[in-house]
TORKOL-4160 file (C-alpha; in steps of 0.2 Angstrom, whole numbers, padded with zeros to 4 digits, m for minus):
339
<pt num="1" X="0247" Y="0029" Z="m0054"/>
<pt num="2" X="0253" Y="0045" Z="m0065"/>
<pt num="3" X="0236" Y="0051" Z="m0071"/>
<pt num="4" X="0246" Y="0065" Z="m0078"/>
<pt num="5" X="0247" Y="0055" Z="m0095"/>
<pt num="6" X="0229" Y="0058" Z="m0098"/>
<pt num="7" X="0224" Y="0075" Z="m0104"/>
<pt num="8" X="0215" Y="0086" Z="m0090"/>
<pt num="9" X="0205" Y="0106" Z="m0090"/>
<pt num="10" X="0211" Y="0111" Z="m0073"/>
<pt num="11" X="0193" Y="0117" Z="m0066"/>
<pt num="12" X="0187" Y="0111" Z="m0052"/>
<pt num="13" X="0191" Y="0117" Z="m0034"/>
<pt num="14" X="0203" Y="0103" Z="m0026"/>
<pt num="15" X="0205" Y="0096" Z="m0017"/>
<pt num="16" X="0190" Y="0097" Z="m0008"/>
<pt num="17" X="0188" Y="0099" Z="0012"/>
<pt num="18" X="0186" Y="0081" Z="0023"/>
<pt num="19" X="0175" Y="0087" Z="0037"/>
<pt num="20" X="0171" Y="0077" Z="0054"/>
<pt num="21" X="0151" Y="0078" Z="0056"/>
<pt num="22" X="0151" Y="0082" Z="0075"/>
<pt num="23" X="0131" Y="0083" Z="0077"/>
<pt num="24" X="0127" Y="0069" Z="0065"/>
<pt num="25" X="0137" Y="0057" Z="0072"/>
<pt num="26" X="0133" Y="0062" Z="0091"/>
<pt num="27" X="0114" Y="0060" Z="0084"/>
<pt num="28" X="0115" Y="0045" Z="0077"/>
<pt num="29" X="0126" Y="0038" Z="0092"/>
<pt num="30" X="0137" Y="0025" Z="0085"/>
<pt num="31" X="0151" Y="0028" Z="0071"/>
<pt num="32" X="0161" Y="0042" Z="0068"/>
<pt num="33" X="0155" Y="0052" Z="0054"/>
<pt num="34" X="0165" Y="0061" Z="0041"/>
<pt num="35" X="0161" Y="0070" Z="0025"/>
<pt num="36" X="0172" Y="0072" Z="0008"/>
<pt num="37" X="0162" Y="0088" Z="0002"/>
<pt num="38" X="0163" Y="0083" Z="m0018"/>
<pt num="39" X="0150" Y="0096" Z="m0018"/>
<pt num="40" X="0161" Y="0111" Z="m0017"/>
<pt num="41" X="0169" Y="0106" Z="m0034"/>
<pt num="42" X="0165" Y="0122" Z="m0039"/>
<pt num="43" X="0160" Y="0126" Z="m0058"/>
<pt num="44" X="0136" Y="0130" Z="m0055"/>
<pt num="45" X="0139" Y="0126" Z="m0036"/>
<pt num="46" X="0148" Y="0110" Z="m0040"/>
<pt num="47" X="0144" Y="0089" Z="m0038"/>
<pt num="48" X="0154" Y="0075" Z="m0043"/>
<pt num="49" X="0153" Y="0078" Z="m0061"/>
<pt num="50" X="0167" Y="0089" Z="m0061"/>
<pt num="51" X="0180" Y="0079" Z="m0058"/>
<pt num="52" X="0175" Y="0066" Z="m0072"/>
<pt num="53" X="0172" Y="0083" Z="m0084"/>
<pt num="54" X="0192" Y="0088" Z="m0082"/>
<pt num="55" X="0194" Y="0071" Z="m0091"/>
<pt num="56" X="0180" Y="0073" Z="m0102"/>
<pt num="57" X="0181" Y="0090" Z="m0108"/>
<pt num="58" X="0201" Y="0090" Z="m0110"/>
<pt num="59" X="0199" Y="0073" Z="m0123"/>
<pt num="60" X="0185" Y="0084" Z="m0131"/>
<pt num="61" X="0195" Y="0098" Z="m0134"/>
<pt num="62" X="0210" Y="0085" Z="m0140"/>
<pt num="63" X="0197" Y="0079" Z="m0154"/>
<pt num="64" X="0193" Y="0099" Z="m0158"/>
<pt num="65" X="0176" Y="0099" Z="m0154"/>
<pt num="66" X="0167" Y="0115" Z="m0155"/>
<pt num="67" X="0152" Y="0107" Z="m0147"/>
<pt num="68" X="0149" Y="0095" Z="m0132"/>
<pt num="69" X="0132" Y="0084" Z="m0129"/>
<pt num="70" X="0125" Y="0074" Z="m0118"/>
<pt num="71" X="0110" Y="0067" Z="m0109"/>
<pt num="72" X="0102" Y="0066" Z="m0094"/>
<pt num="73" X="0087" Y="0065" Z="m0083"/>
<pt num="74" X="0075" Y="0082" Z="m0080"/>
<pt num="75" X="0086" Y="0085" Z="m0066"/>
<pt num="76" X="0101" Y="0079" Z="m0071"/>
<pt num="77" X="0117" Y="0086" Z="m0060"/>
<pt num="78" X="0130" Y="0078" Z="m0073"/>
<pt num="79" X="0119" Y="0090" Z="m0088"/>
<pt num="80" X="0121" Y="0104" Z="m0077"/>
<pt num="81" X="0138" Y="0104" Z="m0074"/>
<pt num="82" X="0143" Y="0099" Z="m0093"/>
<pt num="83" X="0134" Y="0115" Z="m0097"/>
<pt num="84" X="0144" Y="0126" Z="m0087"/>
<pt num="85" X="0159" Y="0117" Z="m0094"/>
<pt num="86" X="0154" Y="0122" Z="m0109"/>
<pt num="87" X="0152" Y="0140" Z="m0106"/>
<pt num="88" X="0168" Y="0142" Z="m0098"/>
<pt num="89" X="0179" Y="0133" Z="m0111"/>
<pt num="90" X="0168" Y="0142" Z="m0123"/>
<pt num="91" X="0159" Y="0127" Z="m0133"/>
<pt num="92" X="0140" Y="0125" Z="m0138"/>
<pt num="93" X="0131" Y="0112" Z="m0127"/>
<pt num="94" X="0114" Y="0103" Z="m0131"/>
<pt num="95" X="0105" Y="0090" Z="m0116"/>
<pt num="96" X="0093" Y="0078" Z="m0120"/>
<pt num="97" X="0085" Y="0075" Z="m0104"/>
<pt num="98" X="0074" Y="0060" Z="m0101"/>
<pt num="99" X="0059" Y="0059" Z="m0092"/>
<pt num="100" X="0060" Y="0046" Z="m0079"/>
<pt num="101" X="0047" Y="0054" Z="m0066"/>
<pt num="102" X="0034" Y="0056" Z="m0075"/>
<pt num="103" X="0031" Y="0072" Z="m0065"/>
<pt num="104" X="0019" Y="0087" Z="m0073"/>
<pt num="105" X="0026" Y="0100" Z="m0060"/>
<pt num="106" X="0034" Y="0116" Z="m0067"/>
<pt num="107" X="0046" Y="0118" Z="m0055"/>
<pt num="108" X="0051" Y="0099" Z="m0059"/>
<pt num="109" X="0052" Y="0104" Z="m0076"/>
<pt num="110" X="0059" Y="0122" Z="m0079"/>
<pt num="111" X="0068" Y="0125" Z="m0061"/>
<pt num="112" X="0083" Y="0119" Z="m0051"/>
<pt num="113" X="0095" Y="0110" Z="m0064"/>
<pt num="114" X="0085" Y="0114" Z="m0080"/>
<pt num="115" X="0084" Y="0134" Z="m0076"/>
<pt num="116" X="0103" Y="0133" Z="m0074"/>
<pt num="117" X="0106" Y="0120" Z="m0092"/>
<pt num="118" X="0098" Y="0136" Z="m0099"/>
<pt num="119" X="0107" Y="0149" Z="m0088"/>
<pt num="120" X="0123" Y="0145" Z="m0096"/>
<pt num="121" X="0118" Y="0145" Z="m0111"/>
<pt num="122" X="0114" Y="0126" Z="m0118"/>
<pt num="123" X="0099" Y="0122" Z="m0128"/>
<pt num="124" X="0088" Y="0105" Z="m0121"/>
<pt num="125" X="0077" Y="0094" Z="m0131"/>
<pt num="126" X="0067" Y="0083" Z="m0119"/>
<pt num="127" X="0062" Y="0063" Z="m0123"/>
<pt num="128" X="0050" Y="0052" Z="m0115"/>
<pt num="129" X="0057" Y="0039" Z="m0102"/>
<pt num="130" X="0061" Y="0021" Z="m0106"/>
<pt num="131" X="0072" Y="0027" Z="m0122"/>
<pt num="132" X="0087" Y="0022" Z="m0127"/>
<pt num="133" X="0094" Y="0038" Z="m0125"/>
<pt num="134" X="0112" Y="0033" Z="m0131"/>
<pt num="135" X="0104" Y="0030" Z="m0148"/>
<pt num="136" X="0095" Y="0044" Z="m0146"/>
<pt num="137" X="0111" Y="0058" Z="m0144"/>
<pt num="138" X="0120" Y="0049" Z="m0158"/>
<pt num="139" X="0106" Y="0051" Z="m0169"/>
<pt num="140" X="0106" Y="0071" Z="m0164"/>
<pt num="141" X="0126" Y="0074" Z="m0165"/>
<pt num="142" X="0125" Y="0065" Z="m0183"/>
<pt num="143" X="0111" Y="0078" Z="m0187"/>
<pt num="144" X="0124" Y="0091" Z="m0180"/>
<pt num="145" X="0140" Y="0085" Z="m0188"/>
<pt num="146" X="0132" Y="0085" Z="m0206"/>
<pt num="147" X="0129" Y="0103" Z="m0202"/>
<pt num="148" X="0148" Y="0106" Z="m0198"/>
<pt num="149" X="0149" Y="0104" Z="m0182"/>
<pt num="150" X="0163" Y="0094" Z="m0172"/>
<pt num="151" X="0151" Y="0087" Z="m0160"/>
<pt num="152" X="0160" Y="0077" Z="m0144"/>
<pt num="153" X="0148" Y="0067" Z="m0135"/>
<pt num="154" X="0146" Y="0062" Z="m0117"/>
<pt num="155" X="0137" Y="0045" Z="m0110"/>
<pt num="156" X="0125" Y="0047" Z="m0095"/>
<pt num="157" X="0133" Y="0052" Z="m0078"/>
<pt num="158" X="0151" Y="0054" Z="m0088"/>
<pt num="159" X="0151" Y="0036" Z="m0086"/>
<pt num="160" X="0165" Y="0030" Z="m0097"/>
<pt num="161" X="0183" Y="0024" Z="m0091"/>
<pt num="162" X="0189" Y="0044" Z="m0096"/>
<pt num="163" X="0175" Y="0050" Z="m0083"/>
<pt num="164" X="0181" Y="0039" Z="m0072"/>
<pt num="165" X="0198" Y="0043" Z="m0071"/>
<pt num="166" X="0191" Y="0058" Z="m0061"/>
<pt num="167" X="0187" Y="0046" Z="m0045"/>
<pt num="168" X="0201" Y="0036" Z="m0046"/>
<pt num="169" X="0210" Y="0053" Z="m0044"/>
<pt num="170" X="0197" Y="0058" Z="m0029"/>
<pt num="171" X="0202" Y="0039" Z="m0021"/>
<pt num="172" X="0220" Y="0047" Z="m0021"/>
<pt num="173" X="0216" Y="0061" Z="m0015"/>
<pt num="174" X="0205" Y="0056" Z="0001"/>
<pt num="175" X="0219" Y="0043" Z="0007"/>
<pt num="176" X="0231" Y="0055" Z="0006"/>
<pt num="177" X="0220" Y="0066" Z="0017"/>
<pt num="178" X="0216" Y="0053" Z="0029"/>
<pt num="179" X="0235" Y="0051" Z="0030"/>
<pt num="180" X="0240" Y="0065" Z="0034"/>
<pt num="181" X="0228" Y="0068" Z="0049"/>
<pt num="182" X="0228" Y="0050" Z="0055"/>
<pt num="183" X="0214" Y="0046" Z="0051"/>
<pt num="184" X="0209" Y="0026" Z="0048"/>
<pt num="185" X="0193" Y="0024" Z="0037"/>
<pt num="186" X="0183" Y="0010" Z="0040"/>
<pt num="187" X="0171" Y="0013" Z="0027"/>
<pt num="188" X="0167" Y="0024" Z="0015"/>
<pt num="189" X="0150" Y="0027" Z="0005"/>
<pt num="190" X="0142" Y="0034" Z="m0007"/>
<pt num="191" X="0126" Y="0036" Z="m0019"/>
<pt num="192" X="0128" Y="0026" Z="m0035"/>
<pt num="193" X="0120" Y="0028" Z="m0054"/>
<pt num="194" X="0128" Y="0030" Z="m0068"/>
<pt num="195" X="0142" Y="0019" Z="m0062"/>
<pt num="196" X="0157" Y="0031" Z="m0065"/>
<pt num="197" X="0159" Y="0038" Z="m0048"/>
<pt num="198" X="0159" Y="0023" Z="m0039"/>
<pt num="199" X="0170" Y="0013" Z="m0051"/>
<pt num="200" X="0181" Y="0027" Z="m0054"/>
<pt num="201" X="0183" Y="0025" Z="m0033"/>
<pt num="202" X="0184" Y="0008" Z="m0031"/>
<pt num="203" X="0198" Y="0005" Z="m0045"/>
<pt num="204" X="0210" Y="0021" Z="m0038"/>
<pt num="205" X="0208" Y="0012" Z="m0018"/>
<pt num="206" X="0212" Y="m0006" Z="m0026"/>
<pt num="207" X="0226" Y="0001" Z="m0036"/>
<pt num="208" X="0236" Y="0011" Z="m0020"/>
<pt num="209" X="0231" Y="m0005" Z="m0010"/>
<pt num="210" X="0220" Y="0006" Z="0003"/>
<pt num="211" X="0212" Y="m0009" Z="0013"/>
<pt num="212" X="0195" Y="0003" Z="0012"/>
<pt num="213" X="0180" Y="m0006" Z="0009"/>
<pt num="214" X="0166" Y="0004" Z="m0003"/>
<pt num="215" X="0148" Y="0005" Z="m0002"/>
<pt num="216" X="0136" Y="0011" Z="m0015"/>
<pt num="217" X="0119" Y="0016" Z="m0011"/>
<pt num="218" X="0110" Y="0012" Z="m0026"/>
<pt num="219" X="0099" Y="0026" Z="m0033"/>
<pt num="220" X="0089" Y="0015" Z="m0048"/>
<pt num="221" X="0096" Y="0001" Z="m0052"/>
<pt num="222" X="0094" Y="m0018" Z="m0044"/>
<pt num="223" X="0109" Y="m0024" Z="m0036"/>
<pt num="224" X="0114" Y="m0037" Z="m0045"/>
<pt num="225" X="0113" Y="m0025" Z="m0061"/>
<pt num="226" X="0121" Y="m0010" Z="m0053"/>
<pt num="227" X="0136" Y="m0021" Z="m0046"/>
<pt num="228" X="0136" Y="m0027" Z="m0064"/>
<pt num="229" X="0136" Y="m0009" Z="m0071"/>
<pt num="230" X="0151" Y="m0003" Z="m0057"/>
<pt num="231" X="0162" Y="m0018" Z="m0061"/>
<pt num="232" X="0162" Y="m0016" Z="m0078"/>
<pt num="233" X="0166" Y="0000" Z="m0079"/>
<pt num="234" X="0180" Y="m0003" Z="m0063"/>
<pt num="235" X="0189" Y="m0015" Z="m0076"/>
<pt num="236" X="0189" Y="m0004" Z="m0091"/>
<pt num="237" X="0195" Y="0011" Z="m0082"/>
<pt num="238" X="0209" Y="m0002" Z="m0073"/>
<pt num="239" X="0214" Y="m0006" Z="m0091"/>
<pt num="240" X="0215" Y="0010" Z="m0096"/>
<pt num="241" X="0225" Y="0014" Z="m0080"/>
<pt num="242" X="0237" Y="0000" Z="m0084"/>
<pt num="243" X="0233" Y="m0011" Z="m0070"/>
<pt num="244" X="0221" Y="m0024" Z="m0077"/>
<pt num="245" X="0215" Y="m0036" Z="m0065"/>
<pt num="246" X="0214" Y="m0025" Z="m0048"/>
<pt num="247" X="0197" Y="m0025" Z="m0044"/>
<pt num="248" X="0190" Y="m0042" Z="m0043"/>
<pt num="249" X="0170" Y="m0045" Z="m0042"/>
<pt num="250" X="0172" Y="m0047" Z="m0024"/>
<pt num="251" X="0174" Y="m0027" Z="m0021"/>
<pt num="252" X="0159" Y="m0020" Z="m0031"/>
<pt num="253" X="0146" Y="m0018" Z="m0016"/>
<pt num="254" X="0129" Y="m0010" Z="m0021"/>
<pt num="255" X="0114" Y="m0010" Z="m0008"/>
<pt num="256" X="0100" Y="m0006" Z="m0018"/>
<pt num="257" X="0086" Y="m0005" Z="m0004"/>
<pt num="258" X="0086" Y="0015" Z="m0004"/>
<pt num="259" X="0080" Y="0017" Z="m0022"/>
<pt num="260" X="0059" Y="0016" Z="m0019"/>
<pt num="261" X="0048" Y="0018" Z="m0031"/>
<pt num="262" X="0061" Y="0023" Z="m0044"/>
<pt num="263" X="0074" Y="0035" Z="m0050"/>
<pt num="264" X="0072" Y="0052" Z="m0045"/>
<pt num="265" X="0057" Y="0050" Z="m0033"/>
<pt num="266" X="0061" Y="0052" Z="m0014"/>
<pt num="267" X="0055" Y="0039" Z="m0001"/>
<pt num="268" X="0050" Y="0047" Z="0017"/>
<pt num="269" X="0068" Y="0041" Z="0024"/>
<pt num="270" X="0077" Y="0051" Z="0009"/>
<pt num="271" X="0067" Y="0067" Z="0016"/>
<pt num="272" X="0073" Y="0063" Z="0032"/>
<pt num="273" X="0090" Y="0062" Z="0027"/>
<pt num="274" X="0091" Y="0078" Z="0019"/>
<pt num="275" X="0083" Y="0084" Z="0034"/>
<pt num="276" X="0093" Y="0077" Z="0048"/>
<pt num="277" X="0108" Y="0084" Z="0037"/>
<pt num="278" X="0102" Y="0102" Z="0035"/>
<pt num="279" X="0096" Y="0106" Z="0054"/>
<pt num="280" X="0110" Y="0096" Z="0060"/>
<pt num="281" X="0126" Y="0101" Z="0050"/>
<pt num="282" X="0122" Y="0114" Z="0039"/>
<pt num="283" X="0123" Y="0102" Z="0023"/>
<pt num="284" X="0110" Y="0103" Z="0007"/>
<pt num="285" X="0109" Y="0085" Z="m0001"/>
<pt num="286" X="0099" Y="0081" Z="m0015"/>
<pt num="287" X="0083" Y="0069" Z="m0016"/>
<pt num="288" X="0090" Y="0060" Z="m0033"/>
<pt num="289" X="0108" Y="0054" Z="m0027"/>
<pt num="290" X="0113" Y="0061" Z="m0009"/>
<pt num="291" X="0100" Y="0059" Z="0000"/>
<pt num="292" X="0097" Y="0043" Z="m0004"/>
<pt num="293" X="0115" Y="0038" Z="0000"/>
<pt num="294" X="0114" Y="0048" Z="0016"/>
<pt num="295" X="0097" Y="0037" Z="0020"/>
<pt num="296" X="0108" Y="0022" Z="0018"/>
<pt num="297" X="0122" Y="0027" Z="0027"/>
<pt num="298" X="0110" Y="0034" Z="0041"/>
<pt num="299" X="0101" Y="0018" Z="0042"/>
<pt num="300" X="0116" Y="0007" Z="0041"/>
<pt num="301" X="0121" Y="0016" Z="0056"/>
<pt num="302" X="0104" Y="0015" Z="0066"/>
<pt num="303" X="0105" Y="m0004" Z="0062"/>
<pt num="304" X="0125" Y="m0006" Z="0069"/>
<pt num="305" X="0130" Y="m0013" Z="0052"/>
<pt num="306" X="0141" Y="0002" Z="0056"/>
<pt num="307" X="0149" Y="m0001" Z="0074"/>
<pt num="308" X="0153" Y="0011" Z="0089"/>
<pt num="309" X="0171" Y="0016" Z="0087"/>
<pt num="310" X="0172" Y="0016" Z="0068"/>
<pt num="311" X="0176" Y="0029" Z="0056"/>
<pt num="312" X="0165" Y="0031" Z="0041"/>
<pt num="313" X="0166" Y="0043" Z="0025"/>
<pt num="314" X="0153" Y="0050" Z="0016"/>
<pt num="315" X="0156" Y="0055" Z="m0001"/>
<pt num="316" X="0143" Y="0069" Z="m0006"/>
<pt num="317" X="0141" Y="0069" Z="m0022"/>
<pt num="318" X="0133" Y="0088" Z="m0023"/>
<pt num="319" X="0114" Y="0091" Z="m0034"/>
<pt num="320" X="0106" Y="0104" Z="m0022"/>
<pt num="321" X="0102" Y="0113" Z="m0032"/>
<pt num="322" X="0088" Y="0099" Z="m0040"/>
<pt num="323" X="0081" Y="0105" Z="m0024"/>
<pt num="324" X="0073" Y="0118" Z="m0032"/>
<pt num="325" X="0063" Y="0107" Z="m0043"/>
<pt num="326" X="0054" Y="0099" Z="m0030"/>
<pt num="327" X="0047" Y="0109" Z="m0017"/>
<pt num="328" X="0030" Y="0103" Z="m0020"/>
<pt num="329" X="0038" Y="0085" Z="m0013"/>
<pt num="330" X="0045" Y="0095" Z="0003"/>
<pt num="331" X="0029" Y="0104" Z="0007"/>
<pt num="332" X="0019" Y="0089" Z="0005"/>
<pt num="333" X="0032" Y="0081" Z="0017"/>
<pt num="334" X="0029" Y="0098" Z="0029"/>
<pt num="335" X="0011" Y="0097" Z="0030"/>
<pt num="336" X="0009" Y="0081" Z="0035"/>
<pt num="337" X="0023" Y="0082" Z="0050"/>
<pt num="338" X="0011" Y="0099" Z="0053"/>
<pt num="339" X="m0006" Y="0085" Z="0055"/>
């Protein structure tokens, strides 16, 4: 695969550190833990959405855009880090964020991410949750471009086979890693929304023939749907790779148990996660995408769907710094362990 042929801003921070979770794993007491620390991307303290943005920002500037938009939850990591894209190649940004919490909280709604959309400099409109938030960005870039402006936009997540190209290269990346230290991966996992990551993934291990087996921990969506969602996007971004027809059905795997009550609210064994992770390793997960994949990966372990002797990956997609918008749900969490 010579991803060279697609246009690329060299920005992010690669590639980034495989690290052996020493205490997590001896806590947890059965399979070898190991991290791929896709939070140290770099760019407003990094996440996965950078390596999908060297993609996306390098066909916007091929289509001279002078101004970049996209859309997002309150919290959104991917809004965040298409921000300080922006700044850095020296672009106008406007977010619509969606609200899918339903959450009145100020920090929810003026800290973490959103203090940093505004920090580098982009403007946000907010809509109400359930839109069609596609329809939504179009109908504000058309606004925009009869104004002048060259106006690129950007789906949910960087979800497209361009944003995706970014994990296929990330799949690359990780087994030549593992490689080069011997290391055999029987599984790796990771948290799974917008599609792009996990697709991008899936379709760079099928195409090197890796024999590794991905997990998604779904973060919203059902199964059935979010396997849906992933595959699609896996065959487009195979076409667009020139190798149509290497990811069958078969090897989208999406465990949807994790989510709770909805997108962006954290159950009790999400807290738990970000938790264990923190006092044990040092690690800040989030409580919108990380943590609920680390809750899978903890409980898959706990329940020996991952054996004794095996060596498991976890991706970490990055978003601490969401953390910021909900310490109301952390103290909450605090004063009951204090009862």
């Amino acid at each position: 695969m010579h991803l060279a042929r697609f246009p690329r801003v060299f920005l992010a921070h690669l590639p980034t550190p495989l690290e052996r979770l020493d205490r997590l794993t001896k806590e947890l007491g059965g399979p070898e833990i190991w991290i791929k620390r896709d939070d140290c991307t770099g760019l407003s303290t990094g996440g996965n959405k950078t390596r999908k943005l060297e993609f996306l920002m390098a066909e916007a500037q091929a289509m001279g855009a002078d101004t970049v938009m996209t859309q997002g939850a309150t919290q959104s990591n991917h809004a965040r880090q298409t921000a300080a894209f922006a700044a850095k190649l020296g672009m106008a940004c406007h977010i619509l964020l969606e609200d899918r919490t339903g959450s009145n909280d100020a920090n929810y709604n003026g800290n973490g991410n959103v203090l940093l959309d505004h920090l580098h400099g982009a403007t946000t409109s907010k809509r109400a949750g359930g839109m069609d938030m596609a329809a939504e960005m179009e109908m504000v870039a058309e606004n925009l471009r009869r104004k002048g402006r060259k106006v690129y936009t950007i789906p949910g997540g960087g979800s497209n086979p361009t944003g995706a190209l970014g994990y296929v290269n990330c799949a690359f990346e990780l087994v030549s890693q593992a490689n080069d230290r011997g290391l055999v991966i029987d599984h790796l996992v990771t948290a799974t929304g917008s599609a792009g990551t996990q697709a991008g993934l899936i379709t760079g291990l099928k195409a090197i023939n890796a024999g590794i087996p991905l997990t998604g921990i779904g973060v919203r969506a059902p199964k059935e749907k979010q396997e849906e969602s992933v595959f699609n996007l896996a065959v487009r971004t195979a076409e667009k790779l020139g190798c149509p027809g290497v990811v069958q059905r078969a090897d989208v795997v999406a465990d949807s148990s994790y989510v709770g009550a909805g997108y962006g609210i954290p159950r009790a064994d999400t807290l738990e996660a970000i938790a264990l992770f923190a006092q044990l390793e040092g690690l800040l997960l989030d409580p919108v995408y990380s943590g609920k994949g680390a809750a899978g990966l903890i409980d898959y372990c706990r329940k020996g769907k991952f054996k004794k002797g095996e060596r498991v990956v976890f991706l970490h997609t990055g978003g601490s710094a969401a953390l910021f918008g909900y310490d109301a749900v952390f103290a909450e969490a605090h004063r009951a362990l204090v009862v």
